[in-house]
N, C-alpha and C positions, 0 to 999 in steps of 0.2 A: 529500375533505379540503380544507378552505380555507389557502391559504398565503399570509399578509397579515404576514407579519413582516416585522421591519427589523432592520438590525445593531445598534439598541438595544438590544429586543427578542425576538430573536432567542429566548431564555432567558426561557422561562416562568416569572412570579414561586411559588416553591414556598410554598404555604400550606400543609403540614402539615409538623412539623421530625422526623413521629417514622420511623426509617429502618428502607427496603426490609431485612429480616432475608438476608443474604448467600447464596444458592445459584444453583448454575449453569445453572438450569435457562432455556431461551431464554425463556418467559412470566415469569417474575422478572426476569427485565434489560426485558425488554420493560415492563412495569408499573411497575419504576423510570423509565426513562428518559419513560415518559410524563405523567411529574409535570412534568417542566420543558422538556420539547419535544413536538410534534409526532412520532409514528412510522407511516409509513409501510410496511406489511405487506404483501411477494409472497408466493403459496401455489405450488405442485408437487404434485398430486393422487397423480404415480404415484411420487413418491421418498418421499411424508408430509415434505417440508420446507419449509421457510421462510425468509427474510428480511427483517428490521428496517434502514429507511432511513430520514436524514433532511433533509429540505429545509432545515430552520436549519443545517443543519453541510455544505450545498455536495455535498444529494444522495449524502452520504455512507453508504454501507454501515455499519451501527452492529452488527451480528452477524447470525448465521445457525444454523439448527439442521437436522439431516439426520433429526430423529422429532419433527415438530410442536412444538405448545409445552411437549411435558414433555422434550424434547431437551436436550442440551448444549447449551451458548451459546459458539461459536468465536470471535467478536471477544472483545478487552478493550476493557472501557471503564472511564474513569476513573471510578469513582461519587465518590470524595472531592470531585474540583472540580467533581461539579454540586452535589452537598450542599450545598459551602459558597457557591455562587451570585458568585462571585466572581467580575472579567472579569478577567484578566492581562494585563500590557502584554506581553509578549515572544511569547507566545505562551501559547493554552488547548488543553492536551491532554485534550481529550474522549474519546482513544480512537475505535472504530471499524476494522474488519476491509477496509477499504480506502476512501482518502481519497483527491478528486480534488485534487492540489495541480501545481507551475510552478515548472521550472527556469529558469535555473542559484541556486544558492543562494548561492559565495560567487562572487569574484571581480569586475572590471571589466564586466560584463555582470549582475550579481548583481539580482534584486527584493527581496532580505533586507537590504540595508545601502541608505545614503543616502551620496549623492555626497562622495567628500570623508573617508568616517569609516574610520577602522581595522577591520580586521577582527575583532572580538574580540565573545565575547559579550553585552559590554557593548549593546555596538551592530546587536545580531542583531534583526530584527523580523520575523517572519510575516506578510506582509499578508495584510489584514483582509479580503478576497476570500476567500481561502483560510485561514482562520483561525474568522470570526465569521460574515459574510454570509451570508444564506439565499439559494440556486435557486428561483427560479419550477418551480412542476409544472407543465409543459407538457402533459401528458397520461398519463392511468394506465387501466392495467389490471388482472386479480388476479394477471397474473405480468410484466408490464411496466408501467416506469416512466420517463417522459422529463424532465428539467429543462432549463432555460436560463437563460441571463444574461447579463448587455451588463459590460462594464468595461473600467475604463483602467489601465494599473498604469508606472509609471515606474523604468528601472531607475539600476542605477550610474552609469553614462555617463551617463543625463539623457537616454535616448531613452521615447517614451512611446510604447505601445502600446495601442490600441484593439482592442477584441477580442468577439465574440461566443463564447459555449462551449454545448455542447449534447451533457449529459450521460444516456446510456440505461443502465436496469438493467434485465436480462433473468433471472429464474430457469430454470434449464433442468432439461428433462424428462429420465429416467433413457433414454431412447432419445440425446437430443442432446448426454448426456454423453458416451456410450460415443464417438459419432461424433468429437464434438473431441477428446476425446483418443486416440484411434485405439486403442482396446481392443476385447479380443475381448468382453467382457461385465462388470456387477461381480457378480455371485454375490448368489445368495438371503441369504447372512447378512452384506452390507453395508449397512450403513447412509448416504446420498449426500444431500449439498447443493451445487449449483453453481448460478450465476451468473455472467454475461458484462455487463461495461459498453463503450460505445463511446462515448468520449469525446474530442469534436473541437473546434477552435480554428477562428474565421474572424477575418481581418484586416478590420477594417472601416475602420479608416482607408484614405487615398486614398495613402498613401506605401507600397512597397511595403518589407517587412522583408528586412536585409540584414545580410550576418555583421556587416560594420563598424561596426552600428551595437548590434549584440547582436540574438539572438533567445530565443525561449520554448522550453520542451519540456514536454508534458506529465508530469508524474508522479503514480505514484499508491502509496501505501503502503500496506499492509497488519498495522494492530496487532493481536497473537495472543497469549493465554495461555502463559506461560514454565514450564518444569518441571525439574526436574535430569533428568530422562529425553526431554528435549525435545532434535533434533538438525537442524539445517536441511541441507540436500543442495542441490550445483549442480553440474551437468555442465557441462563446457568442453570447446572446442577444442582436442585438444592440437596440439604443434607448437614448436619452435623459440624462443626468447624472443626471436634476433635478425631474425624474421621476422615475430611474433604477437605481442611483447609479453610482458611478468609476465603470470601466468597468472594470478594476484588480487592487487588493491589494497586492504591494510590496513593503510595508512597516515592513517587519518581522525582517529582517537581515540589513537593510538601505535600501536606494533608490538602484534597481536596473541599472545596466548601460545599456545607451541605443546600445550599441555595444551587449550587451545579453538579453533584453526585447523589442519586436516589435511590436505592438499593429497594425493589420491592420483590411480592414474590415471582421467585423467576425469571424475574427480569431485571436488570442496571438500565437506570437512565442516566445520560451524560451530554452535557452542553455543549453545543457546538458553533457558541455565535462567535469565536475567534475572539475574544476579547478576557482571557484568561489563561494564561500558559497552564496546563495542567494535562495529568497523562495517568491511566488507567490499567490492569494487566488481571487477564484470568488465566488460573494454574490449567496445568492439563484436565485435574479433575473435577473443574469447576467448569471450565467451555463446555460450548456445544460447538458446531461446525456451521454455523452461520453468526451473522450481526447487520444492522441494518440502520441507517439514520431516515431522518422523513424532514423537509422543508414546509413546512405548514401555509406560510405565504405562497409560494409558488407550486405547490404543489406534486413537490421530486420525491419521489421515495426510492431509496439506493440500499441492496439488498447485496451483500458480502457473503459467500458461501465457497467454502474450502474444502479438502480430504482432510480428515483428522484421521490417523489409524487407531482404533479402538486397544485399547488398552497399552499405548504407550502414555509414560509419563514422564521421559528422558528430554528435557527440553533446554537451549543455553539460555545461561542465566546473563542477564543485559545490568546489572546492578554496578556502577561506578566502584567498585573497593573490591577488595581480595577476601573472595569468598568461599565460605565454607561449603554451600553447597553448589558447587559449579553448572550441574545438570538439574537446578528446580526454578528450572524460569518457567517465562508466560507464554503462551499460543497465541492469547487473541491480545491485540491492544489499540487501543482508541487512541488520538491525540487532541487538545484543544490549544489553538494557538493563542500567543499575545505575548505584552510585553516582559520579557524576562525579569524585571526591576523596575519601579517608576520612574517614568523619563526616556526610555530604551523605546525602540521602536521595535516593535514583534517581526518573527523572520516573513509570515506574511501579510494577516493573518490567513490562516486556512484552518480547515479539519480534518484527521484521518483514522480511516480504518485499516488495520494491518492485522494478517496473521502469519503465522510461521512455522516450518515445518519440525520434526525433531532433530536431537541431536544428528548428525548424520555420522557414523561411526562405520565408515567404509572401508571394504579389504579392496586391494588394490585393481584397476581395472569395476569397481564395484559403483553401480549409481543408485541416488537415491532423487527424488522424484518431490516434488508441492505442487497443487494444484488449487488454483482457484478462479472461483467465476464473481463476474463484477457483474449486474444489473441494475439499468434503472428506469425507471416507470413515473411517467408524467400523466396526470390526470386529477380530475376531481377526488374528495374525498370518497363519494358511493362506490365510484369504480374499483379504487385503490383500497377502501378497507378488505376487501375478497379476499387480496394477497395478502396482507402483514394478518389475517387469522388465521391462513392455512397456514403458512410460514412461521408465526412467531406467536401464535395463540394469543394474539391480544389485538385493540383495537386504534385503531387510529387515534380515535379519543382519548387512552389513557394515553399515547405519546403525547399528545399535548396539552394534558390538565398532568403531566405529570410532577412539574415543580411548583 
């Protein structure tokens, strides 16, 4: 595949206007999406699955299927704003089932606001690194794919950052599932797609990066199909609030409602039928290094699992205002879309799971590293409860008696 695009560019001029006919099947998103980008295809010979990536959109994961191309398609992608070929100033949500993207978003250390402006959406901008720009392929395989890129990004303060990234997509074998996720097996009538990227930061400037000055963290999100039967799951820390912290921060979007936020032991339950803007966040000392949602009608169970390094707690803080404490942000965060105000149309809707790495406080020439693996598994409930109890010590059922 040749990758000679530019952030003009980037967005294939669409010469036919007559539209992809809507189903979910992973060859249909795939066939759309290759009218106006570039799509890059890993295969899995022993799971029959797949993965759709793209280099204009920053090596982005665009969807994945666990039975080849007549499978389900588990990312969302927006097809309206490629239809309509439009570039947006604030930001293009293209969608995509995990996005390499860069904290901290708001705050005196922020890459989303320009020096000087209020925090408000008025004033919110995506850079265009992470928004528009295409990755270079660095090298590819039928189930591995590497990108890279050079860039400078300046944040609030006016400190600027040089930086190298060098992004790997790996699909993995139904052996190197079981193993990351420490299962005893998935059983003959599951259906599995996984994927692992390792996505790292080197400081190429000669100044070395310092709290004072603000630093990076990676983050990466994952936008997913919303259903009224759709339920996202995270295990915490419990413990003490005057020793650990609130056990979750949802205070992003308002207080969330107790009809879609359930806090039980060990676990957060959180709604994922896209029909409520709402956004969640656990401290370093409250995560664990997974999270997971389950679609109870259809039967998807999608299993998020990241590196957290043990005992950091140095994380940027993504809070809209100028903050006192700049490094006590969140690791893992959830999103539930919808409309922003009555009347407004929601940006999809979709649901996402996101984690992120820490601060990254790099001497120069120095890299810092996140990792994470995406799974997901289609099948009955008998099959599927195996995993979410090795994994997340509970059962299928209380995800869905759980509101």
């Amino acid at each position: 595949m040749e990758n000679n695009m530019n952030a003009s560019d980037s967005l294939q001029t669409n010469t036919s206007k007559t539209s992809v006919p809507h189903t979910d099947s992973f060859a249909a998103d795939v066939a759309f999406m290759e009218r106006y980008i570039d799509v890059i295809q890993l295969s899995d010979a022993s799971t029959n699955s797949k993965v759709a990536i793209s280099a204009a959109l920053q090596g982005r994961v665009m969807t994945s299927s666990a039975f080849g191309d007549n499978g389900r398609s588990y990312g969302w992608i927006n097809k309206a704003l490629f239809e309509s070929e439009e570039i947006l100033e604030h930001i293009n949500v293209y969608g995509g089932e995990e996005r390499f993207w860069l904290g901290p978003e708001g705050g005196q250390y922020s890459i989303y606001f320009e020096k000087g402006t209020e925090f408000t959406l008025d004033n919110w901008y995506a850079p265009k690194l992470i928004d528009l720009e295409p990755f270079d392929v660095k090298s590819q395989t039928e189930n591995t794919v590497v990108f890279s890129k050079q860039a400078s990004l300046k944040n609030y303060s006016g400190f600027n950052f040089e930086m190298g990234i060098e992004r790997e997509v790996v699909i993995l074998s139904k052996t190197a599932v079981i193993d990351a996720l420490g299962i005893d097996n998935l059983g003959t009538q599951v259906k599995a797609v996984a994927y692992r990227t390792t996505n790292s930061i080197t400081n190429l400037s000669e100044t070395n990066w310092t709290k004072d000055k603000g630093l990076l963290s990676i983050w990466l999100l994952g936008m997913y199909n919303p259903s009224p039967n759709t339920t996202m799951f995270i295990p915490y820390n419990s413990g003490e609030v005057s020793k650990l912290g609130e056990i979750v921060n949802d205070e992003y979007f308002g207080k969330v409602p107790s009809d879609r936020l359930v806090v039980k032991d060990h676990v957060i339950y959180f709604s994922g039928d896209g029909k409520h803007r709402s956004k969640i966040g656990l401290s370093p000392m409250r995560a664990k290094d997974v999270a997971g949602s389950y679609d109870s009608k259809n039967g998807i169970l999608t299993i998020l699992k990241y590196n957290k390094p043990e005992g950091v707690t140095e994380y940027v803080n993504s809070m809209w205002e100028i903050q006192e404490e700049p490094f006590s942000g969140d690791v893992i965060n959830a999103y539930n879309d919808g409309a922003p105000s009555p009347g407004e149309q929601p940006l999809g809707p979709f649901y996402e799971l996101e984690s992120s790495s820490p601060a990254l406080e790099l001497k120069s020439n120095e890299t810092g590293t996140h990792i994470q693996l995406t799974c997901h598994f289609e099948g009955d409930e008998d099959a599927l409860n195996p995993i979410v109890k090795q994994v997340f010590g509970i059962t299928i059922e209380a995800i869905k008696n759980a509101f």
